[in-house]
Every structure is written in structure tokens, then in C-alpha cells.
C-alpha positions in Angstrom: -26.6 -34.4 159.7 -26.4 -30.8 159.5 -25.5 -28.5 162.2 -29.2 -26.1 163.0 -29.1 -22.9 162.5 -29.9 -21.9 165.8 -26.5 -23.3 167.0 -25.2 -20.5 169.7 -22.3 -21.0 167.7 -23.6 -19.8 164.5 -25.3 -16.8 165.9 -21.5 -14.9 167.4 -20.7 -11.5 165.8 -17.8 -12.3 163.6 -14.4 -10.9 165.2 -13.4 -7.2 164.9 -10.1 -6.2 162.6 -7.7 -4.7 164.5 -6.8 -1.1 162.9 -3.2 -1.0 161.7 -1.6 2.6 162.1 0.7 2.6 159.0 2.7 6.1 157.9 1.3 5.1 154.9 -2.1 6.1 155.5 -2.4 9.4 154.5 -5.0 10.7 158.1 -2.3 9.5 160.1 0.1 11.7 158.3 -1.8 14.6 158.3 -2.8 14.3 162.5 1.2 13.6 163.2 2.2 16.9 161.0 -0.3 19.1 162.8 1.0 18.1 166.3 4.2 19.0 164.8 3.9 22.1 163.8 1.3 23.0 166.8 4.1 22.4 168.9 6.8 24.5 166.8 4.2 27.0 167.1 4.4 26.8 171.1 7.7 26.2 171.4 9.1 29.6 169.5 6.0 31.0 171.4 7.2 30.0 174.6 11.1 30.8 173.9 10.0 34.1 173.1 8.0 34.8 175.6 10.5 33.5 178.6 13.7 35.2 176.5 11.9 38.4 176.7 11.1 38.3 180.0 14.5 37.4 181.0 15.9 40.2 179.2 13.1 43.0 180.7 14.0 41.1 184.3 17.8 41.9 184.0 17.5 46.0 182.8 15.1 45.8 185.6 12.3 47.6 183.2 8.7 47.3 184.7 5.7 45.3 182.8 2.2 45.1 182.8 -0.2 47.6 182.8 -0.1 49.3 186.1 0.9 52.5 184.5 -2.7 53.1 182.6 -3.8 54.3 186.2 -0.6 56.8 186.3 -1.1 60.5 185.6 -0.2 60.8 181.5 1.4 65.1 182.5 0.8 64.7 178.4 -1.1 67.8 176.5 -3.3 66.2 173.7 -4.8 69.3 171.7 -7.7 67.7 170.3 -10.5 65.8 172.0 -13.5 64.4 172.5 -14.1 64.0 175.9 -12.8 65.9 178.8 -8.9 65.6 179.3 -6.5 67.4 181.4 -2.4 66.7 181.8 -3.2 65.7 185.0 -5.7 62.6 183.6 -4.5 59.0 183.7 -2.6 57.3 180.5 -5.8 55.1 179.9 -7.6 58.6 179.3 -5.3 59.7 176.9 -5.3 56.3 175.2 -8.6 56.6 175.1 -8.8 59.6 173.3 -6.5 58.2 170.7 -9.2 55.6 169.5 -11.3 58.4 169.6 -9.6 60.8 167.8 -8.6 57.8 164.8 -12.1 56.5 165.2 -12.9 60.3 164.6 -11.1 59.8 161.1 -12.0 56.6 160.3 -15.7 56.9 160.2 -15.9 60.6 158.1 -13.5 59.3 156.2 -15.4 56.2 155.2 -18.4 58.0 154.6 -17.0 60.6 152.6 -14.8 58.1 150.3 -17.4 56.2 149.5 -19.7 59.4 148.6 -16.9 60.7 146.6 -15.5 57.0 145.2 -19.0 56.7 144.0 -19.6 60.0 142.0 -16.2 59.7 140.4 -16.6 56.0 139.3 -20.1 57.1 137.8 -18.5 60.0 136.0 -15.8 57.9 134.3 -18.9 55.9 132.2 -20.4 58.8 131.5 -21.3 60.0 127.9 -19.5 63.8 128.5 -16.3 63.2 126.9 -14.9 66.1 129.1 -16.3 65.1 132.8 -15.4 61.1 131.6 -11.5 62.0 131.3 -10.9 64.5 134.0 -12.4 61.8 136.4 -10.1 59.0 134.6 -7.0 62.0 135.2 -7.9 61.9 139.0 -8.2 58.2 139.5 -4.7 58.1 138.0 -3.0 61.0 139.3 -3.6 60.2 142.7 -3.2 56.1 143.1 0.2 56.6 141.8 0.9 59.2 143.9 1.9 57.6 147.7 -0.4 58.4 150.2 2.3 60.2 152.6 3.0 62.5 150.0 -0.3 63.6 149.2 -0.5 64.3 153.2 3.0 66.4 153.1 1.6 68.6 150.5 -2.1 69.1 151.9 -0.5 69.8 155.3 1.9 72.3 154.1 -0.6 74.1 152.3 -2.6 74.3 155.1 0.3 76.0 157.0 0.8 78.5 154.2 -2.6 79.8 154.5 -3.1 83.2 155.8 -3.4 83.9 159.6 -6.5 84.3 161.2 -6.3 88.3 160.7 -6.1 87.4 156.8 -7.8 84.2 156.8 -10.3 83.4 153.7 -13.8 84.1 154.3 -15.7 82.0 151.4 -18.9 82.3 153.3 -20.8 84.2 156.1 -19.4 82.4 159.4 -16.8 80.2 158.1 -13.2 81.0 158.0 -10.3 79.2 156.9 -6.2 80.2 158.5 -3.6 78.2 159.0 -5.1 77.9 162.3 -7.9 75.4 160.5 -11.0 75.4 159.5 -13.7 77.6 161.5 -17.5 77.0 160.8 -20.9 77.8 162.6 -22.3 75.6 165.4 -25.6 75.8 167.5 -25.0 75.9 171.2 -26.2 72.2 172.3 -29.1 72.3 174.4 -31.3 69.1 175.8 -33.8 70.1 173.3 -31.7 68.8 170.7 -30.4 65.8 172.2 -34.6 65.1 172.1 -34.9 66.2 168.7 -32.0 64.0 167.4 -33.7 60.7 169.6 -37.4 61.7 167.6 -34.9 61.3 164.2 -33.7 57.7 164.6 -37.4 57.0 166.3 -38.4 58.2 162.7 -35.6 56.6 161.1 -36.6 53.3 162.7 -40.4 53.8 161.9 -39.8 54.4 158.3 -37.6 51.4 157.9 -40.7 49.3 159.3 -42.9 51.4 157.0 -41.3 50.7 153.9 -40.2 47.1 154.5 -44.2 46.5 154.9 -44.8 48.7 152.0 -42.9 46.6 149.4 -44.1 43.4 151.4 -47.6 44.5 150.0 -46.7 45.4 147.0 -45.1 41.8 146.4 -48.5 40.4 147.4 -51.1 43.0 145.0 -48.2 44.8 142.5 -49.6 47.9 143.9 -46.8 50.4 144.8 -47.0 52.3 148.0 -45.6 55.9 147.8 -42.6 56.1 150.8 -41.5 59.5 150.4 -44.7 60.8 152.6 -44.0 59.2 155.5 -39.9 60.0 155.3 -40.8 63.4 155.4 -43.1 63.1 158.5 -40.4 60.5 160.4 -37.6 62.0 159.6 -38.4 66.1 159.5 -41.8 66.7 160.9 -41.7 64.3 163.9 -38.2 65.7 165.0 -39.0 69.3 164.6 -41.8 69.0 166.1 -40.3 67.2 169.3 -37.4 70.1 169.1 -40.6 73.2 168.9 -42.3 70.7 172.2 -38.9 71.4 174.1 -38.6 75.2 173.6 -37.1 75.3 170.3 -34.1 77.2 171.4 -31.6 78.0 168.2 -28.6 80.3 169.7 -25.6 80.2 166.7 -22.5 80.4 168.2 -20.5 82.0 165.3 -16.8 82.3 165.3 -15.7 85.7 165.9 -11.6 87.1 165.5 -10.3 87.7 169.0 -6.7 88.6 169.3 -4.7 86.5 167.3 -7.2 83.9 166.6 -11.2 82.6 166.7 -13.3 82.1 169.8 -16.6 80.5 169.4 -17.9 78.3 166.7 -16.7 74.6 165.5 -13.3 74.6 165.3 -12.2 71.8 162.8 -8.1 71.4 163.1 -5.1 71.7 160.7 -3.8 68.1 161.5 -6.8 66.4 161.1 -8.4 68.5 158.2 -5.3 67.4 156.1 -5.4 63.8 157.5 -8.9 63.4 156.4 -8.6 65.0 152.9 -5.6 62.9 152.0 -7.5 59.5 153.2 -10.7 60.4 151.7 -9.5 61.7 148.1 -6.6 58.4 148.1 -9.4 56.1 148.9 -12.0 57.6 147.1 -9.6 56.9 143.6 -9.5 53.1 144.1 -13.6 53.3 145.5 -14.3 54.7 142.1 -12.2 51.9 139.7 -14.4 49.5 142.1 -17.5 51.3 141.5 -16.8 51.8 137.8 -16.0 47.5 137.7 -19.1 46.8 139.1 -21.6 48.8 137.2 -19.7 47.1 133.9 -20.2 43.7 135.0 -23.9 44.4 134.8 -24.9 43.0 131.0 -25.3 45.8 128.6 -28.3 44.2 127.5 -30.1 45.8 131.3 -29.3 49.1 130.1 -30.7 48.6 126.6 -34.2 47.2 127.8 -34.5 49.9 130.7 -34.0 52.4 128.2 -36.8 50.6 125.3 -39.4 50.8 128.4 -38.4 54.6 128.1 -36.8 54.8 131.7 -34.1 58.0 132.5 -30.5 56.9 132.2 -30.3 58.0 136.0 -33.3 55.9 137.0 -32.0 52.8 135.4 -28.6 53.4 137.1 -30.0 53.6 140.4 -32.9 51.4 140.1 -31.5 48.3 138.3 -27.5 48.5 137.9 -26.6 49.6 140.9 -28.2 46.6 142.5 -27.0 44.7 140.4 -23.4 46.4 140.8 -23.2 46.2 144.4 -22.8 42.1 144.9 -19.5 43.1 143.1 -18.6 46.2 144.8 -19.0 45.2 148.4 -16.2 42.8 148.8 -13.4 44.8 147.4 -15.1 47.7 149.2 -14.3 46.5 152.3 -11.0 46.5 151.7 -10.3 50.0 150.6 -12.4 50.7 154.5 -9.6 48.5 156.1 -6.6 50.5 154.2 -8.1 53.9 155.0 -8.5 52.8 159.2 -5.2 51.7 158.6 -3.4 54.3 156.9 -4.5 56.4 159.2 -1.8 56.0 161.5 0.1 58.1 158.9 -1.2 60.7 161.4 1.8 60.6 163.4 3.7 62.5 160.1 1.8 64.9 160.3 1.1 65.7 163.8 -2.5 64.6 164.8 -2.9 62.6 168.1 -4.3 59.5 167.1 -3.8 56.1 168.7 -0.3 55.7 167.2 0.8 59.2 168.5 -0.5 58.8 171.6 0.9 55.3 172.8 4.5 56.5 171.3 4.5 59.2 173.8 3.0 57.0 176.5 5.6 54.4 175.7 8.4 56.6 175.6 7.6 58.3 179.0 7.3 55.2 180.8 9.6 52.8 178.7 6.9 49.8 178.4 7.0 49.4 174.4 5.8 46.0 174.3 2.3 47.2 176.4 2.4 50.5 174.2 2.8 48.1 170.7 0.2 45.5 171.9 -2.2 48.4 173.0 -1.9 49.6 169.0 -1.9 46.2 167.6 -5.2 45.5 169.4 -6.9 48.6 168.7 -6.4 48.5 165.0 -7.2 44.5 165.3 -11.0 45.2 166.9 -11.4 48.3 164.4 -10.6 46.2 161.3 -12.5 43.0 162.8 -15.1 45.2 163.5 -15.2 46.8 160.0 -14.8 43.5 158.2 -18.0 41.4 160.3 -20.2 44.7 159.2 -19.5 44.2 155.8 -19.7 40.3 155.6 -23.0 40.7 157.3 -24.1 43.1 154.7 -22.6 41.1 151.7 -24.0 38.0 152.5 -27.6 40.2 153.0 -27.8 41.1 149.5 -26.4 38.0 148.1 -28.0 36.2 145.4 -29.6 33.0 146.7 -30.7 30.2 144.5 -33.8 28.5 145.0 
């Protein structure tokens, strides 16, 4: 007689195969050769770490960063904030990454003005304006960037002096002193006028975004251009009439042997930011020029049979187009300009790398003055590179 099928027997989970760790499976492998090599990794980390301190222990040199809260006794020329000798090393450390910050950010903005004209020049149709922007985009990429900021910065010292410096225009005067220009003494009424332009600034974005959100909907188009010049020139003006409207020029006028008044723009960094923005601004414009040819000819040719400009098409439908390519590279021409701008230190302008070789040098803590660099070029570039990812992966094609 058969056995039931209810037998308690018959109903038990069949037994469990016990797993065989073998060097032959290929998981175990790869987790045994990453606990290796993580602790290689903390090993020479730790080795170098104790070794070092050993050796600072025996020459009896100080660590840590107690001395930030020391007076710095060091003169720093240019600033942006207030700054004495008698202020603390984090103070003039500060003003370093202000000062680089300083060129970083024109410099960006300016490369990417002048990248962009120059890479549009070389496909144009003038024979003439084509090849002197090709000559540019050669002559200086092969031409190292320290060079190109010896020869701007001696020219800028064989300029006249102030008595015989160039006057190109009404109020702005160029020595070997630097670069003199107009400026409007800064009153609260402009603070409040420059808060009513990015108010406007922010209002127009909202405008426009529900503008073409509408005309998605009806294929009506709604003219921007209206309320841009109400946000962004009649509201602030009118907020800057509101507070008084004061407009006092403070013009730069010869006293003794040099200027008083006015914006005073610097030898040092007028040559640091020419060399970084014209170097950059030749590999910008092979990147610009790549992008708007890897945009099928075919766009151009049906732009132009619906009887569109050449510069409306450009803007309009290749550059769009263009700028899915553009973007990545682009970001890292803006890291190598940040970067190369501790080339300042050739030249004389107190940047970040200037600053902490003095500090270090004063106090004898190199490691702290190193790490101090290290870290402020890492958050700068991090910082750079997050901004761009964020705005590559906005105008990203997504498929559907």
C-alpha cells in the first residue's frame, strides 16, 4: 500500500546546500582583492601619516591650525574686503580665494564671450575674418600659457607713467600703474536698484517660461521682449529715482605721481586676466566651432528654404543644437582656466597660491599652507564641475 500524501514525512522542505567558498568563483575573488588593496591603501596612508608626524615631532615644528588666529604683519595690495597687516592669517587667506575667485569668474565669462565669437568667425563665409580667427586659435594654443603672461605683464610695465599715461577716452587712463576707469560713488540707493534687477530678472524668467508653456498649448507666440524691458530697466530705475536717484561719478583725477579716485583695475591682475581669458578663449572657440559642425548641414539648408537670416538660424536652431556638444568639453576649459590661475604667483598677483606661500613661509607649517591650497582649488573645481553637470544633463536630449 502506498504511503499518503499527507505523510508529515512527505511534507519537510528538502535540505539546504551548503555554499562552497572556492578561489575559483570569480565574487569571491573580486571581494578578497578589494580588501587587499583597501588595506594597502590604509596601510601607506597610515605609514605616512605617523612617519610624518614623527619627523615634524623631532625638528620640534608646530602643526595644526592655530596660527589662522595669529596676526598675518603681511601687506596684500589688492582686496576685497577690509584688510590691514595687523589682521589674522585666515583674513589674508581669505582674501586669496577672493582675489582668484575674483579671476576665475571674469575670466569665465569673458572666455566664453570671446571663445564664442571667434569659433563663429572661423565658419564664416568672409574669407578674410575666417582665417585671421583660424591664425589666433593657432598662434596662441601653441604658445604656453606662462609666456603669454611674461609678455602681457612686461608690456604693461613698459607703458608710460601716470603723467604720460594713454588717455583713449574721457575718464579712463591706462600707466603702468594699471588701468584707471570711471565709477559711481555707491550709495543704498543702488544696492535697492540692483535687488529691483534680479526681482526683474526672476519675474521675467517666470514670464517667459509661462509664455512658451502657452504657446506649446495654442502655437500662438507671446512677445518677451516687453516685459524684459519693464523687469529689467524700468522696474530698477524706477526703484533707484524712488530712493533719491543720487548719480555722483567719481572720476580719476592725476595727483602727484599717480590717480586718486575712480576704479582702479591693477597691473597684476589686468595681465592675469588677459592671458587666461585670450588662452582659453582659443580652445572655447575649436569647441564652439565642433559643435556647430556636428549639427547636419541639411538644418542649415531647410532654415535657409523657409527664408530665415543665416544669424537667426544660427542662434535659433544650431546653436541649440550645438550646445549638447559644447557643454561637456566646456567645462573643462572652466576647470584649466581656475586652475591656471595660480600662474599668478609669476607674475605678482596675490591670489590663494601667493598668499599661503607667504603664510607658510612665515610660520613654517607647509603641509597646513599645501592642504589649505589643495582644498580651495578642490571646492572651486567641484563646485564648477556640479554647475555644469546640472546644466548638461538640463538640456539633454531625453527619449520618450
Amino acid at each position: 500500500m502506498s504511503q499518503s500524501s499527507t505523510d508529515p514525512r512527505y511534507l519537510r522542505a528538502p535540505p539546504k546546500r551548503a555554499i562552497r567558498l572556492s578561489w575559483r568563483d570569480e565574487r569571491v575573488r573580486a571581494v578578497v582583492w578589494q580588501v587587499l588593496i583597501v588595506a594597502l591603501v590604509a596601510a601607506i596612508i597610515w605609514w605616512l601619516v605617523g612617519n610624518t608626524m614623527h619627523n615634524l615631532e623631532v625638528r620640534r615644528i608646530a602643526t595644526g591650525f592655530g596660527f589662522l588666529n595669529r596676526e598675518a604683519g603681511l601687506p596684500i595690495g589688492e582686496h576685497l574686503i577690509d584688510y590691514t597687516p595687523t589682521s589674522t592669517y585666515f583674513r589674508a587667506l581669505l582674501i586669496g580665494v577672493l582675489n582668484t575667485l575674483k579671476v576665475a569668474v571674469v575670466g569665465v565669462i569673458l572666455a566664453t564671450v570671446l571663445g564664442t565669437l571667434v569659433g563663429i568667425a572661423r565658419l564664416s563665409r568672409n574669407w578674410l575674418l575666417g582665417k585671421i580667427a583660424a591664425i589666433y586659435v593657432e598662434v596662441i594654443r601653441d604658445i604656453p600659457l606662462l609666456l603669454q603672461l611674461l609678455f602681457w605683464y612686461t608690456i604693461m610695465q613698459a607703458l608710460p607713467a601716470p603723467r604720460q599715461s594713454l588717455n583713449p577716452v574721457t575718464g579712463v587712463f591706462l600707466s603702468n600703474r594699471g588701468l584707471k576707469l570711471p565709477w559711481v560713488q555707491w550709495q543704498d540707493a543702488h544696492t535697492y536698484a540692483v535687488l529691483a534687477f534680479i526681482l526683474g530678472a526672476l519675474g521675467l524668467w517666470a514670464f517667459a517660461r509661462n509664455a512658451r508653456a502657452r504657446q506649446m498649448q495654442d502655437g500662438q507666440p507671446r512677445r518677451v521682449w516687453p516685459a524684459a524691458i519693464g523687469a529689467l530697466v524700468v522696474f530698477p530705475v524706477a526703484v533707484w529715482a524712488a530712493a533719491g536717484a543720487p548719480w555722483q561719478p567719481d572720476l580719476p583725477v592725476l595727483r602727484g605721481f599717480n590717480f586718486a579716485g575712480g576704479a582702479s583695475i591693477s597691473p597684476e591682475y589686468f595681465t592675469l586676466l588677459l592671458g587666461l581669458v585670450l588662452y582659453t578663449a582659443a580652445f572655447i572657440a575649436e569647441i564652439v566651432r565642433a559643435g556647430i559642425t556636428s549639427v547636419a548641414g541639411g538644418q542649415w539648408e531647410a532654415a535657409e528654404a523657409l527664408g530665415l537670416k543665416r544669424s537667426t538660424v544660427l542662434r535659433r536652431i544650431i546653436l541649440p543644437q550645438a550646445l549638447r556638444v559644447i557643454i561637456p568639453p566646456m567645462t573643462s576649459q572652466y576647470l584649466n582656466l581656475t586652475k591656471n590661475s595660480s600662474l599668478a604667483v609669476a607674475i605678482g598677483y596675490q591670489d590663494i597660491v601667493s598668499i599661503s606661500n607667504t603664510t607658510l613661509n612665515q610660520t613654517g607649517q607647509a603641509i597646513e599652507g599645501i592642504a589649505i591650497i589643495m582644498l580651495v582649488y578642490l571646492c572651486i573645481s567641484l563646485s564648477i564641475s556640479l554647475f555644469m553637470n546640472w546644466y548638461n544633463t538640463r538640456i539633454a536630449l531625453v527619449e520618450r
